[in-house]
C-alpha positions as CSV (number, residue, x, y, z in Angstrom):
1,X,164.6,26.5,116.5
2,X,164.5,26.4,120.3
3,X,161.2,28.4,120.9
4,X,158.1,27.4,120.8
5,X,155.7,30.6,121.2
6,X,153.4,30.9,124.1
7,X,155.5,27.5,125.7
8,X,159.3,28.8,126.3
9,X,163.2,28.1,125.9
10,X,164.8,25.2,125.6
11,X,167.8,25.6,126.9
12,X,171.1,23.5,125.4
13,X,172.4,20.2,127.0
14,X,175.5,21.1,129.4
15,X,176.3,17.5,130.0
16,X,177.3,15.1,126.9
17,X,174.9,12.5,125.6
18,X,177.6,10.0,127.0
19,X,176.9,11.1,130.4
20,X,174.3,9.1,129.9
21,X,172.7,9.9,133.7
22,X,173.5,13.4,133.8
23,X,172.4,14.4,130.4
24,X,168.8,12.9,130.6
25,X,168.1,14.2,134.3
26,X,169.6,17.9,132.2
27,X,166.7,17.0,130.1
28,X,163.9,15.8,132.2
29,X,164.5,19.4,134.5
30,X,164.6,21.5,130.6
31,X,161.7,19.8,129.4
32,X,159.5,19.8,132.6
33,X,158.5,23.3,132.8
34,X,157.7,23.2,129.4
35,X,155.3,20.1,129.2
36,X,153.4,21.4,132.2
37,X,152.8,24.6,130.1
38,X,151.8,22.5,127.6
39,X,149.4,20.6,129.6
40,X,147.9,23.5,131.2
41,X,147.1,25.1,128.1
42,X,145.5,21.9,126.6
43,X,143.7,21.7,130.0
44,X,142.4,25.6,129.9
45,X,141.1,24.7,125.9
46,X,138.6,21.7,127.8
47,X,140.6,18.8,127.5
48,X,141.3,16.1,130.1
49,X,144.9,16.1,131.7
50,X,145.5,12.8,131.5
51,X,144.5,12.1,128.0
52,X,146.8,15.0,127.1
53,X,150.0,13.2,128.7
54,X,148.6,9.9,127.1
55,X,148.3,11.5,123.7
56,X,152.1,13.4,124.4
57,X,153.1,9.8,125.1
58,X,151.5,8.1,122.2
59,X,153.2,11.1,119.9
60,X,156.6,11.0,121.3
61,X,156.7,7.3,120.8
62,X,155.6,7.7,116.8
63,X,158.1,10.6,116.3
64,X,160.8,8.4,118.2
65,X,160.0,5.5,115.9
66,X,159.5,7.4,112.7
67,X,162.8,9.0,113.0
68,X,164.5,5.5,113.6
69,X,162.9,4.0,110.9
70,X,163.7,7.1,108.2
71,X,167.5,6.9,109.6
72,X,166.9,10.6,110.7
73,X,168.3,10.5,114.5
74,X,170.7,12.9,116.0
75,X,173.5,11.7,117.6
């Protein structure tokens, strides 16, 4: 699933994942919009930004590590 409800579309990679440059600047402009959402609405609901991105951080690093760990990463 590509949608997150009330956050938006992520739209597919054009470049390959061997364009190593290209496909995480691709990624970086897909994912921006959608992360300031995100922080917006965790703002609006009282909390502090940065604490947010520190917390988004924190989580991206455990899912990244879980995944590795489990032997469940995409190619």
């Amino acid at each position: 699933m590509n949608e997150m409800t009330g956050i938006g579309f992520v739209s597919p990679p054009i470049h390959s994942a061997n364009e190593f440059l290209g496909y995480e600047t691709e990624c970086r402009s897909v994912l921006k919009p959608l992360l300031a959402g995100l922080l917006d609405m965790a703002e609006s609901a009282g909390w502090d930004r940065r604490t947010v991105a520190s917390a988004l951080m924190f989580l991206a690093a455990q899912q990244v590590s879980a995944a590795g760990a489990s032997g469940d990463r995409k190619a």
